[in-house]
N, C-alpha and C positions, 0 to 999 in steps of 0.2 A: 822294897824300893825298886824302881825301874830301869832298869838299862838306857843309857842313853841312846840306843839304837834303834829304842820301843816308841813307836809315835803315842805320845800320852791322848786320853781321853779328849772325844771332841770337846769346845767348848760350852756347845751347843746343849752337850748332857750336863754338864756341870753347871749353866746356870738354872738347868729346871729342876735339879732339888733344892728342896725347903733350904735356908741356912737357920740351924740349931744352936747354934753355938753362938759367941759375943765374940764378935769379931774385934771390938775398940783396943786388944792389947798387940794389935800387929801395928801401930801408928807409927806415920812416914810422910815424906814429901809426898805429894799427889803428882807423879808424872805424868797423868795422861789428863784429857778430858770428861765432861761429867757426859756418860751417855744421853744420847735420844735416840728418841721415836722420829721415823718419817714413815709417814701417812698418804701418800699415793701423790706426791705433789702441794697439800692441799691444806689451808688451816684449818687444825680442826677443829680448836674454838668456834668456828664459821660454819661447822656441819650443818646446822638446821636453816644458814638461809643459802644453803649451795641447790641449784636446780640437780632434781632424779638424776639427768645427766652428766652431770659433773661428779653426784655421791658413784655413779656407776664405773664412769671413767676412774677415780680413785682406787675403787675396790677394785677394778680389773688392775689394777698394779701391784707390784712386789710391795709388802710392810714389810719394814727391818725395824734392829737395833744397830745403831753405829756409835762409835769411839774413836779415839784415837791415843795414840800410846806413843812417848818419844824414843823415839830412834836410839838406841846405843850409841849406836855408832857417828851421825848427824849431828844427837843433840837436838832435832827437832819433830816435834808431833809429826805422827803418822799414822794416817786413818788407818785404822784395824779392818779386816774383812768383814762385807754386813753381817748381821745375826738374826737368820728366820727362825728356826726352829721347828717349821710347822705351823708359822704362825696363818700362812696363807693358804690354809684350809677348810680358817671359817671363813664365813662369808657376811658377816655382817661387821659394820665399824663398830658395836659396843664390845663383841667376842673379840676382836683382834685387839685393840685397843686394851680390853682388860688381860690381856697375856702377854702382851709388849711391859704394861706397866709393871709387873709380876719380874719381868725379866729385866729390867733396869734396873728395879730396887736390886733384884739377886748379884747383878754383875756389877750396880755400884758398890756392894760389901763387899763380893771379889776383889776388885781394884782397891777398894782402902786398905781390903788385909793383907795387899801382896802381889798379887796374882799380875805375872807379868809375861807377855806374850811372849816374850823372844831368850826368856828364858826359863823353864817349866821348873815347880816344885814342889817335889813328891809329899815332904813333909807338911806343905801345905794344902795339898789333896786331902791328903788324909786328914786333916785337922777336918775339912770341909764334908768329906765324901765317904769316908772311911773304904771300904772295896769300889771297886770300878767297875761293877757288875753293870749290866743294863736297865738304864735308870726308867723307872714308871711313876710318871705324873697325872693324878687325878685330876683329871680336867673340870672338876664341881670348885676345886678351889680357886680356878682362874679366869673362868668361864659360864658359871654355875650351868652345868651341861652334865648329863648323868654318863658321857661317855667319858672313856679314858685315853691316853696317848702317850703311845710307847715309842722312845725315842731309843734306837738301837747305837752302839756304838759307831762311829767315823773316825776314820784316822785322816789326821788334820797333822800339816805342818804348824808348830804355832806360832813360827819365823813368817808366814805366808804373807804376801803384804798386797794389798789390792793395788792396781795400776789407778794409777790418781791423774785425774784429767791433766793437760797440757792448758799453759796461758792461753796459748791462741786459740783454742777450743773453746774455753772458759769466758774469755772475751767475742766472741763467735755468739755462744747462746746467749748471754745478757745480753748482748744487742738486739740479737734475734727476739728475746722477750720485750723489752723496751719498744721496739718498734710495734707492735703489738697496742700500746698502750699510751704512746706519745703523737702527739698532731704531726703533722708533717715539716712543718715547718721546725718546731722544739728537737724533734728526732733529728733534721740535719746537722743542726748545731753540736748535738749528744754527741753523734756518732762521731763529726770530724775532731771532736776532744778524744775521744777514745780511741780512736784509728793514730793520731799521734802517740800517745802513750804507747800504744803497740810498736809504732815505730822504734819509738825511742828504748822500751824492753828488747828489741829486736836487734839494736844497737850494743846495748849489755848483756847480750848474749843467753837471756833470758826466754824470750818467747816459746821455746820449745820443752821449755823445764816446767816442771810440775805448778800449778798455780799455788800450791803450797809451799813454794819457794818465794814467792813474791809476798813483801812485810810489808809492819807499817814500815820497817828503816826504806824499803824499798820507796813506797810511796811517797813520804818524804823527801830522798834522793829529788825524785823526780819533779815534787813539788817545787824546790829551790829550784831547779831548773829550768821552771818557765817561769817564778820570777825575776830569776836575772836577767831573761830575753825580752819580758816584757811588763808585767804589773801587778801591782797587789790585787787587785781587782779581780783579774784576770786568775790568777794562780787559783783565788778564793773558785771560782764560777769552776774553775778546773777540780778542783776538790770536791767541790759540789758532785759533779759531774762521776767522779769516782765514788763516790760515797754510796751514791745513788745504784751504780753498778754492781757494786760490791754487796747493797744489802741485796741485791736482785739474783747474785749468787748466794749469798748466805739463805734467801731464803728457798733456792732450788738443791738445799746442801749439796752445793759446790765446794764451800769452803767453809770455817768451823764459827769463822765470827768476821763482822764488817769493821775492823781496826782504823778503817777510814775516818767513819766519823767521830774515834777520838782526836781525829788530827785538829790541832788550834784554826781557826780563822784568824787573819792578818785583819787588821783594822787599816782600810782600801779610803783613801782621799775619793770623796765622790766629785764627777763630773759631768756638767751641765755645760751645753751651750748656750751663750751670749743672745741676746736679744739684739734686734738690728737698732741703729737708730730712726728716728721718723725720716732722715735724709738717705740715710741707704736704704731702707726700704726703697722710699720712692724710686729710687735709680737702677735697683737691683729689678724691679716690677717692668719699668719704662726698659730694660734691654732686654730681658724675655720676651714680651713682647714684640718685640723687632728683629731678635733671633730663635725664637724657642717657645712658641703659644702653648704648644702641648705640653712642655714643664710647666710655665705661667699657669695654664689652668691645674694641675696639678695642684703647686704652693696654692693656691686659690681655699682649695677645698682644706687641707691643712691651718690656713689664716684664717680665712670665713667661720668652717665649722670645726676647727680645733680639733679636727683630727688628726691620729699618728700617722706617718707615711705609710706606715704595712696596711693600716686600714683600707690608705687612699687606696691600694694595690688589688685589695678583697674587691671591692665596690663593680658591680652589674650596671648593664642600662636597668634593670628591672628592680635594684636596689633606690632609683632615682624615681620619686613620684613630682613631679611638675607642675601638674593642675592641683595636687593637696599642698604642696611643699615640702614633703616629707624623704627623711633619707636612712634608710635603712643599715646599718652598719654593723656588720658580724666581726664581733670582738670574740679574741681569744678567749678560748672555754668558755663563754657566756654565750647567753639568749643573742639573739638578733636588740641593738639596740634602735631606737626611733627618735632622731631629731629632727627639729627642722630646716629647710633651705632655708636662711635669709636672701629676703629680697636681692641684696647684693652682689650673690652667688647666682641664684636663679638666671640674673642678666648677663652672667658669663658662661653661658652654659648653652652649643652650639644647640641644635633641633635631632631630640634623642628620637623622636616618634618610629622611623621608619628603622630605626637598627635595632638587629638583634637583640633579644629581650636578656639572652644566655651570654651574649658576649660581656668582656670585660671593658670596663669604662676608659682605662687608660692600657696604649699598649707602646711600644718603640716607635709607630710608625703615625699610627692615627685615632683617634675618639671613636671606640666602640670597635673592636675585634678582638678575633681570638687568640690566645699567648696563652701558651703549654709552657709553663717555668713554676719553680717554686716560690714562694711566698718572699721568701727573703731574698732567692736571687733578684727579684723584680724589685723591691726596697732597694737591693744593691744597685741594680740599676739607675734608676733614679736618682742616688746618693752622686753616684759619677757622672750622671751627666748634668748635675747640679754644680761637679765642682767646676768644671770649666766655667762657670758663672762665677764662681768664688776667684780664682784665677785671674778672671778679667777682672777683678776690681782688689785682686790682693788680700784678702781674706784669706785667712791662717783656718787650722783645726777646728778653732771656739765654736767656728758658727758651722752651720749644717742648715738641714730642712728644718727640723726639730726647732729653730731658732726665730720661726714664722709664728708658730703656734706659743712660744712664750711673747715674741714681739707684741700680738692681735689680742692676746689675752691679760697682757699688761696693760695696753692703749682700752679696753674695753673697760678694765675693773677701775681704773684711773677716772673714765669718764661716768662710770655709774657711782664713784663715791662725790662726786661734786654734789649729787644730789639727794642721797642717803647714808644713812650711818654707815661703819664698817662692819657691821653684822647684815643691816639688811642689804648691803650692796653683795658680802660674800654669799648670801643665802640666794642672792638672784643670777650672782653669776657661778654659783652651782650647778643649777638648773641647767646651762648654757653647755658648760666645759665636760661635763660629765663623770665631776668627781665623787664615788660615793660615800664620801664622810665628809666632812666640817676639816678635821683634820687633816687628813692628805689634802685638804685644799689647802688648811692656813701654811702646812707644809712647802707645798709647791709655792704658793706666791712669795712666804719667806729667800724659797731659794732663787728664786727668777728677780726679786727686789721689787715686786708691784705697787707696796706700799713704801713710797717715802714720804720722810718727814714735811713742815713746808719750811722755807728759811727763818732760821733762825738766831739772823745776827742782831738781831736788834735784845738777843738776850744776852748776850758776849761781848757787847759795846761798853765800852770805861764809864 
């Protein structure tokens, strides 16, 4: 038996011999996690359609085995230090990959039979290893390679505990990847959710503690926390948002698992703005015009051709063709889409010819120039200086820009069923609004009220 003074065998020897034995009679709680493999960053179900440069980037990185094993002391998981072994001496993904796997099975029968980091046991060496001599693994059984690989003794603390990333680090690179991968505009929104969260760990004294301190109880905490400030809705889109982050760490193993997305979704009252009546329209039209053409035209393109404001915001002079009709409109993650101007619109629409082809169509000041802003801030814009409109006429929350394009699109679908069925009037005003299913259209008109009934007292009359 060994002196407790003796650093026991590395581990690293211990998991490259064979296990001989039936390990099923050492059975116990499972304190730790089921090991893996990380593979240079990289899925490796996806190896064969990753470009030469990406399989090379991978292989120039460290392969391990990692685990994690709970704390005595905490009570909670705690990543174990990686386990190479040598493994990053072949050079190809089939040879490392089949000596990782070799080494998982080995150290997951370690860990069922026992085998625990922070406290060594001789008698269960010996069950597994018999002498501690210097162990020699034929590399034909794990690699099929006619060399061999002799792993010499290391003395290893086997208290040793790897330094485990910090929150603010943790949340640092997931954003750092997400921006990578998100539009510019979705990435704003991402990041100012998770920039709060930081705050608010920052607050609990958290931020500088391991990210393996941070739970779902933590996540939670924080979830009730912005619904009481502000909405279900809300809370949900913030969850989202974490979820998203957290699997973006689990998959850069940062962290052992995305606990996030077991968290419930609240069921969020959905909200829509109000449709004007035909008499506020008019009124609301006739004061732009007299104080504000460049919002007027604006709502214009919104009512005319049913688009979103963020859209309105994307739009070029060189998006606008005038002699075809044609309006080109680059929606989120989609192709460039192609509508046409209605006559309507065309006749509000000052003389593009001579301005910049590269400028943008609307800016703060005038039709056609340049504005360096993001997507949303400009939507924001325009939202505010919409409300002082609302303002003047006492108009609450309900309505918005957004309430143009259900107004134009209800007066439209109203006047195309006086003369067609309700299939062929929705099938032509598809066409128009740009919804692509049947569905999300009977949806939307449901919730805007497009279709109603016609009177019907003379069926409720004594």
């Amino acid at each position: 038996m060994f002196a407790q003074s003796v650093f026991f065998m590395s581990l690293n020897a211990l998991l490259l011999r064979t296990v001989y034995e039936n390990v099923h009679d050492f059975k116990m709680i499972q304190p730790f996690s089921e090991p893996k493999i990380y593979t240079g960053g990289v899925d490796i179900s996806m190896w064969s359609k990753l470009s030469n440069e990406q399989k090379t980037t991978a292989l120039s990185k460290e392969w391990y085995l990692y685990y994690s094993y709970r704390n005595p002391t905490t009570g909670k998981l705690k990543r174990q230090p990686n386990i190479k072994a040598g493994v990053n001496r072949y050079k190809t993904k089939r040879e490392r990959l089949s000596f990782l796997k070799v080494m998982k099975e080995s150290l997951l029968e370690l860990l069922k039979a026992g085998f625990n980091p922070y406290n060594h046991d001789p008698e269960l060496e010996r069950k597994f290893f018999g002498s501690l001599e210097s162990v020699e693994l034929n590399s034909t059984n794990v690699v099929n390679s006619s060399k061999k690989t002799n792993i010499k003794e290391v003395e290893i603390n086997p208290t040793t505990e790897i330094e485990s990333i910090s929150v603010m680090k943790a949340l640092k690179l997931g954003l750092e990847t997400k921006k990578r991968t998100l539009s510019s505009s979705t990435y704003g929104r991402y990041a100012s959710r998770v920039n709060q969260f930081e705050k608010w760990l920052e607050n609990e004294g958290l931020i500088e503690e391991s990210i393996e301190s941070v739970s779902k109880k933590t996540i939670i905490k924080y979830l009730n926390k912005v619904l009481e400030t502000t909405s279900a809705r809300n809370r949900n889109n913030v969850r989202g948002v974490l979820s998203s982050l957290f699997n973006t760490l689990e998959d850069n193993e940062i962290i052992e698992e995305n606990f996030v997305r077991k968290i419930n979704v609240l069921q969020a009252k959905a909200s829509r703005n109000k449709t004007y009546t035909p008499q506020q329209q008019k009124e609301i039209y006739e004061y732009m015009e007299q104080h504000d053409s460049i919002l007027l035209l604006f709502v214009q393109f919104v009512s005319y051709n049913f688009l979103r404001p963020i859209e309105v915001c994307r739009l070029r002079i060189e998006d606008i063709d005038v002699v075809d009709k044609k309006l080109y409109v680059r929606a989120k993650n989609k192709m460039v889409k192609i509508k046409i101007i209605p006559e309507i619109l065309i006749e509000c629409l000052p003389d593009l010819a001579e301005m910049n082809k590269k400028h943008f169509l609307f800016t703060p000041d005038k039709i056609g120039g340049a504005w360096d802003s993001e997507e949303n801030n400009k939507r924001d814009y325009f939202s505010k200086r919409f409300k002082k409109v609302k303002d003047h006429f006492g108009l609450g929350k309900d309505y918005g820009l957004y309430s143009f394009r259900h107004t134009f699109i209800t007066k439209l679908y109203r006047q195309i069923r006086k003369e067609y069925s309700q299939f062929e009037a929705k099938s032509r005003l598809m066409m128009i609004t740009g919804h692509t299913t049947m569905i999300a259209l009977n949806q939307y008109l449901r919730d805007i009220d497009a279709e109603l009934p016609e009177d019907y007292s003379n069926l409720i009359k004594d």
